[in-house]
N, C-alpha and C positions, 0 to 999 in steps of 0.2 A: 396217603392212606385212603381218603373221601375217592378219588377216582380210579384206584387200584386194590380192592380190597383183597382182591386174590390173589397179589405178589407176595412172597413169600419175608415178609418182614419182620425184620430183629430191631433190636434196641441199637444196634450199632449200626445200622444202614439211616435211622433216622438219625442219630446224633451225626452221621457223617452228610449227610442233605443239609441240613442247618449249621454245621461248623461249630459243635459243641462236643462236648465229654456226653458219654454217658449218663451220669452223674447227675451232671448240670441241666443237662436236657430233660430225663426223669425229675427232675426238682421244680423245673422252672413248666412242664406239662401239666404236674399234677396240682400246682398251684392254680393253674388258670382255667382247667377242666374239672377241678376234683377226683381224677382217677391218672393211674399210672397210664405210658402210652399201650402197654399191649393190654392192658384191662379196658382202654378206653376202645381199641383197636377190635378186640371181639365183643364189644357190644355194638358197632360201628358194623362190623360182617353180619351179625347176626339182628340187628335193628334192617338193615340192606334186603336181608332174606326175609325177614316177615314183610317187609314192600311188597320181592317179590312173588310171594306166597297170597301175596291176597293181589294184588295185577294181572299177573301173568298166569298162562298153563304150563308154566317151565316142569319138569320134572324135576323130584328133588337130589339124583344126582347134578345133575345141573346147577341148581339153582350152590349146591353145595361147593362144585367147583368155581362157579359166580364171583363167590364169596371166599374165597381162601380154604376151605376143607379139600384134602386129600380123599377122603371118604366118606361116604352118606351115611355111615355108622355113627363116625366120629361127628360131624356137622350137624344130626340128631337129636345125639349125646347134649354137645352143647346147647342145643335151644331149645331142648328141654329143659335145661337145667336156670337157662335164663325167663323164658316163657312160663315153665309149668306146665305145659304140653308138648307133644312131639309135634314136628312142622306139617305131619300132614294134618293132625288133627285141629289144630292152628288155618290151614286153607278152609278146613270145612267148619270153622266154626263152633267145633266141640270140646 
């Protein structure tokens, strides 16, 4: 997840990396992070993008695909909704 935040990842592709159930791996994640793996997962993309939103002059298609978003609508979407502002207004501080 930390080095590929833009593969396209489900609950069963990690529980199958680790040699667990579903289940078991949802349990034993959220015990040790305090969040389930895809909640932990998109604040993990979207913590990634505010980096590289204040680093870089990526564009925020980019930085969207960077990060696991299909679209800068959808990738937006979300870090507004995490942030409280939209990612451009986030680079500039407003």
């Amino acid at each position: 997840m930390h080095e590929h935040p833009e593969a396209p990842w489900r609950i069963e592709d990690l529980a199958a990396r680790v040699g667990l159930s579903r289940a078991t791996l949802a349990r034993r994640f959220t015990a040790l992070t305090g969040q389930p793996p895809m909640a932990y997962l998109t604040w993990w993309r979207l913590t990634t993008a505010a980096r590289l939103l204040q680093d870089t002059d990526f564009p925020l298609p980019s930085i969207a695909a960077k990060v696991g978003y299909a679209s800068p609508f959808a990738f937006s979407h979300a870090f507004k909704r995490q942030f409280g502002v939209a990612p451009g207004g986030f680079r500039t501080g407003r």
